[in-house]
C-alpha positions as CSV (number, residue, x, y, z in Angstrom):
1,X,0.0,0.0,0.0
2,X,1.0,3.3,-0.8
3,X,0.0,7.1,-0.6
4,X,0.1,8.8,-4.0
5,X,-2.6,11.4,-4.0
6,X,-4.3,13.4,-0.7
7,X,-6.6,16.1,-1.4
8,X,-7.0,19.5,-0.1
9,X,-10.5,21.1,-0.3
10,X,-10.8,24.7,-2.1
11,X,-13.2,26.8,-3.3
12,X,-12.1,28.0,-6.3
13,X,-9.8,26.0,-7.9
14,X,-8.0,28.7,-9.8
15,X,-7.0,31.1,-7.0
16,X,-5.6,28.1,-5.4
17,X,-3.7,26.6,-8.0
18,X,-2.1,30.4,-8.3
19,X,-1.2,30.5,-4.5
20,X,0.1,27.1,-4.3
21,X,2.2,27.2,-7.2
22,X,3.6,30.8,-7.0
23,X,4.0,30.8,-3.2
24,X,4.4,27.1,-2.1
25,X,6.3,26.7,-5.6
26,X,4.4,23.1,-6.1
27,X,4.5,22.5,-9.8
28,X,1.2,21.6,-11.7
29,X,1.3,18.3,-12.3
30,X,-2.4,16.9,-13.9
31,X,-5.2,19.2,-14.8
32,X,-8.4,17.8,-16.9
33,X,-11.8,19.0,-16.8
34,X,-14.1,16.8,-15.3
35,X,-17.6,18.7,-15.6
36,X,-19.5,21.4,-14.3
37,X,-16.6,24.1,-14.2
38,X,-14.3,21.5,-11.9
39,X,-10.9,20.1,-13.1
40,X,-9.2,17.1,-11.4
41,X,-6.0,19.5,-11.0
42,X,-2.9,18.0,-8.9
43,X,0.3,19.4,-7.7
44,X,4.0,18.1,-6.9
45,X,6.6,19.1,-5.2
46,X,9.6,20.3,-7.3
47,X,11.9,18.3,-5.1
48,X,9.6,15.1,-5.2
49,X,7.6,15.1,-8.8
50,X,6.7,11.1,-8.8
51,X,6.2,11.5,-5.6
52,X,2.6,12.2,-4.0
53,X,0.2,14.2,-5.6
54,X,-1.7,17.2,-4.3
55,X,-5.6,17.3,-5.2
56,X,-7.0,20.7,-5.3
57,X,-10.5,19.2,-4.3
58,X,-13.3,21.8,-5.4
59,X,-15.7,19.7,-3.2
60,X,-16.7,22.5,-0.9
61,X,-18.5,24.2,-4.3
62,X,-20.6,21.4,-4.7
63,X,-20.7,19.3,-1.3
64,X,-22.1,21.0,1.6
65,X,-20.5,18.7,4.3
66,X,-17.2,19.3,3.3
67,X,-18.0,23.0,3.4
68,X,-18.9,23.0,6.6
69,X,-16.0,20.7,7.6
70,X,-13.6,22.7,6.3
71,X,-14.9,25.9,7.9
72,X,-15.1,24.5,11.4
73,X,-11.5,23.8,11.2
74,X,-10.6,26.8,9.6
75,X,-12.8,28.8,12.7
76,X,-10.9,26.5,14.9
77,X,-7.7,28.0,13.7
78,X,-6.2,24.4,13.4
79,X,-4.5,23.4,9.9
80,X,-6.1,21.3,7.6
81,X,-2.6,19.0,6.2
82,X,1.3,19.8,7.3
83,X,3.7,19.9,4.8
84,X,7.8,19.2,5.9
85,X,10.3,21.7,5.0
86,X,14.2,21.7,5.9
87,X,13.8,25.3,7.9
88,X,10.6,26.3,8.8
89,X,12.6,29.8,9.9
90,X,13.8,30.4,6.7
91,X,9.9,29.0,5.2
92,X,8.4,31.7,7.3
93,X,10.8,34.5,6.6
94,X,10.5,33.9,2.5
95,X,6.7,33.4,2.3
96,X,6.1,36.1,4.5
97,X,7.9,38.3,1.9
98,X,5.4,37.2,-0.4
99,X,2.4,37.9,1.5
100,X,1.7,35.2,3.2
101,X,-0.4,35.5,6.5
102,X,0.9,33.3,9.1
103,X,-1.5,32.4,12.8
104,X,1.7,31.0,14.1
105,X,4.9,32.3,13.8
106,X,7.7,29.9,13.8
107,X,7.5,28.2,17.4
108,X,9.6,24.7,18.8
109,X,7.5,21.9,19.9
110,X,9.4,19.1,22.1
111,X,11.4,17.7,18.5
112,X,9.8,19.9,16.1
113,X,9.3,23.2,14.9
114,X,6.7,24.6,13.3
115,X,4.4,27.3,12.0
116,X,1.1,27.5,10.4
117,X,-0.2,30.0,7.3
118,X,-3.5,30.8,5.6
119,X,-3.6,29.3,2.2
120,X,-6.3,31.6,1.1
121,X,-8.6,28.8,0.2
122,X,-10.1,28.6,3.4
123,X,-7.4,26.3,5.1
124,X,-5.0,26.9,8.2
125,X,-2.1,24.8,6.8
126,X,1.5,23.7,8.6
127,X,4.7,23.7,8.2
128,X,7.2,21.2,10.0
129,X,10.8,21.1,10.5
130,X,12.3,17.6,12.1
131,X,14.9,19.6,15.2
């Protein structure tokens, strides 16, 4: 068994395939219309491209629950995925240059450090450096 896709809800698809790509630098990796103005649109990372896929899920458009789900975490102020990066320091310092709004600044966390950023789509989302 083996993880090659997780999905990410957004609502509009577009705006968050500009913010991921442009600020997280994931690169586009599958984008094909599927009906009723939704694509099945997937990111990599540069460092990792056959490596798991990123699903920019427009289910919150179109599926109530996960609207609501997403929300109540986002009102919660907890993130909705983590992704690892080698500094989170240096993470922070460079996407905040960029614009991005962070709810937690870079803070250590017994073997980890971390901070945690709005993606714009409606999710809280984390970023993790192994100490």
């Amino acid at each position: 068994m083996k993880i090659k896709l997780v999905s990410i809800p957004v609502g509009d698809q577009e705006k968050a395939l500009e913010f991921y790509t442009s600020k997280l630098n994931f690169i586009k990796k599958i984008d094909i219309p599927v009906g009723g103005g939704n694509r099945w649109l997937t990111l990599v990372s540069k460092e990792e491209q056959d490596g798991p896929q990123l699903l920019l899920e427009p289910a919150p458009k179109d599926f109530e629950p996960s609207k609501i789900y997403q929300k109540a975490l986002f009102d919660a102020g907890l993130p909705y995925t983590q992704f690892d990066v080698e500094d989170v320091q240096s993470e922070y310092e460079r996407l905040i240059k960029l614009g991005v709004e962070f709810s937690v600044k870079p803070i250590e966390m017994g073997t980890a450090k971390l901070a945690v950023f709005n993606d714009t789509c409606g999710n809280y989302i984390q970023i993790v450096e192994v100490l």
